[in-house]
One Martini backbone bead per residue (centre of mass of N, CA, C, O) as a GRO file, in nm:
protein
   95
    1UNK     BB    1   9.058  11.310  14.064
    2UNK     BB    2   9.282  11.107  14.153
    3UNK     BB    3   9.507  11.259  13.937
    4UNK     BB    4   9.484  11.529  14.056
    5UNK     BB    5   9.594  11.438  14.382
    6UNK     BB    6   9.874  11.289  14.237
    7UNK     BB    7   9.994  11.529  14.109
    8UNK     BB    8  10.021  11.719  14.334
    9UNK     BB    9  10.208  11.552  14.491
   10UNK     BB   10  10.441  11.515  14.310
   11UNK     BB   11  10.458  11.842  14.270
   12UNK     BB   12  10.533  11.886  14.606
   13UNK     BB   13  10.777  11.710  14.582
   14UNK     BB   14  10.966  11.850  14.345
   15UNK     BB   15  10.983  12.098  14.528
   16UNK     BB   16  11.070  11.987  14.767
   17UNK     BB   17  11.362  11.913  14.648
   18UNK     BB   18  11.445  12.176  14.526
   19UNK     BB   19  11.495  12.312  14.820
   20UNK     BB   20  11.691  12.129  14.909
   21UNK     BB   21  11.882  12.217  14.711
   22UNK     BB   22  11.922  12.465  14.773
   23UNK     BB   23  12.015  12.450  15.056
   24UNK     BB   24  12.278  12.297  15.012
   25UNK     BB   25  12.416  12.513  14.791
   26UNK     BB   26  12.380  12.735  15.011
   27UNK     BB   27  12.611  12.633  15.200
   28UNK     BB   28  12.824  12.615  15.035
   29UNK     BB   29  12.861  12.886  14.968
   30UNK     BB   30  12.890  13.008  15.276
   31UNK     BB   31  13.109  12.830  15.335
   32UNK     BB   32  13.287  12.917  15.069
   33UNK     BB   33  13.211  13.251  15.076
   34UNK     BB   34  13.092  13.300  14.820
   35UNK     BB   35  12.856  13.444  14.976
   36UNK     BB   36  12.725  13.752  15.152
   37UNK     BB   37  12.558  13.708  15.460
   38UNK     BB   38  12.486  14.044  15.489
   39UNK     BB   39  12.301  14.027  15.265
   40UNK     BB   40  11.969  14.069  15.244
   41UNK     BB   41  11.905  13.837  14.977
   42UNK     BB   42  12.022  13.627  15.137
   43UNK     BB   43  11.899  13.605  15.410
   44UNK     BB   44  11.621  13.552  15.295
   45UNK     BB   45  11.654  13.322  15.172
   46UNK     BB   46  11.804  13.131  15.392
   47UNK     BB   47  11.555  13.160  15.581
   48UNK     BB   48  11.343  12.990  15.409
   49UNK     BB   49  11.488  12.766  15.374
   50UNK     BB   50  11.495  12.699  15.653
   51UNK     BB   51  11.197  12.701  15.734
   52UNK     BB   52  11.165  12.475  15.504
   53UNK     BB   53  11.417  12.235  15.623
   54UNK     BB   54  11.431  12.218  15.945
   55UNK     BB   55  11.179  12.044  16.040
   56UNK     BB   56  11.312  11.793  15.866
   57UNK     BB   57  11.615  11.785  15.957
   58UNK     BB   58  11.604  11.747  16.265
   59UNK     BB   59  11.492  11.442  16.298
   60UNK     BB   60  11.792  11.327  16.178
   61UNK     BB   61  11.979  11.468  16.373
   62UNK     BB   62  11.906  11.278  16.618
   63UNK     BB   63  11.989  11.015  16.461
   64UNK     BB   64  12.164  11.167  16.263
   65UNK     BB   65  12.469  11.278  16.319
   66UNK     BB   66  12.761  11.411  16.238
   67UNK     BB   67  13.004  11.336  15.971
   68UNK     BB   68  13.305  11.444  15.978
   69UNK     BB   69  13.124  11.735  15.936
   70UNK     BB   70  12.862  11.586  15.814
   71UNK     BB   71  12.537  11.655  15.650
   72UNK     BB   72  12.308  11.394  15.580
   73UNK     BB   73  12.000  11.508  15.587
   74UNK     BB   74  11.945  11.578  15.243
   75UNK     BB   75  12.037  11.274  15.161
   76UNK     BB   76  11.776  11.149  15.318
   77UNK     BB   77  11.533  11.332  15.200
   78UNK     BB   78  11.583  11.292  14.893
   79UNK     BB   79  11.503  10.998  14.905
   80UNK     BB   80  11.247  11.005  15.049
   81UNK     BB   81  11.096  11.142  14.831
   82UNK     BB   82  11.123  10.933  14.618
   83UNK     BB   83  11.020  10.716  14.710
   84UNK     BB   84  10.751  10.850  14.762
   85UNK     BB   85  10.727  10.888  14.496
   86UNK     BB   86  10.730  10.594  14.351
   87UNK     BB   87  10.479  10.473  14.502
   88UNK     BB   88  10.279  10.641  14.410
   89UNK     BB   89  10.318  10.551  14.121
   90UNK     BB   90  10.279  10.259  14.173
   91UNK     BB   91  10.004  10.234  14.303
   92UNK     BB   92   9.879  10.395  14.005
   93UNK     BB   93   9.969  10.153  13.840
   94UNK     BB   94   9.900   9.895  14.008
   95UNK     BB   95   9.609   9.969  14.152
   0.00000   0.00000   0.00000
């Protein structure tokens, strides 16, 4: 029962790095114009990334405001996530 509980664990933060990592990778994209964001599909993406990584972005970004108009909220999360990932894993390594 608990290696079910902490696999799944595992699982939703590997899941939600991957959220991260497109979140970051589409700024990039629509920064430097490569995709269309007036196309239906690239909205649609663009919104549920937002709506999935702005509530754990702002409250970095109160903390940590945009430096050399640089956003490091995303490699503050993608830490944070491992911290977690690796914390889990050792508590159940050593627990």
């Amino acid at each position: 029962m608990t290696y079910a509980v902490i696999n799944l664990l595992l699982t939703i933060i590997d899941i939600y790095w991957w959220i991260v990592i497109a979140s970051f990778i589409m700024s990039w994209l629509i920064a430097f114009d490569v995709i269309n964001t007036r196309s239906q599909a690239v909205y649609t993406v663009r919104r549920a990334l937002a709506s999935l990584t702005e509530p754990v972005y702002e409250p970095i970004r109160r903390v940590l405001p945009t430096i050399g108009g640089l956003d490091f909220s995303p490699m503050i999360v993608i830490l944070a996530l491992q911290f977690l990932s690796n914390a889990i894993t050792h508590s159940v390594a050593f627990g």
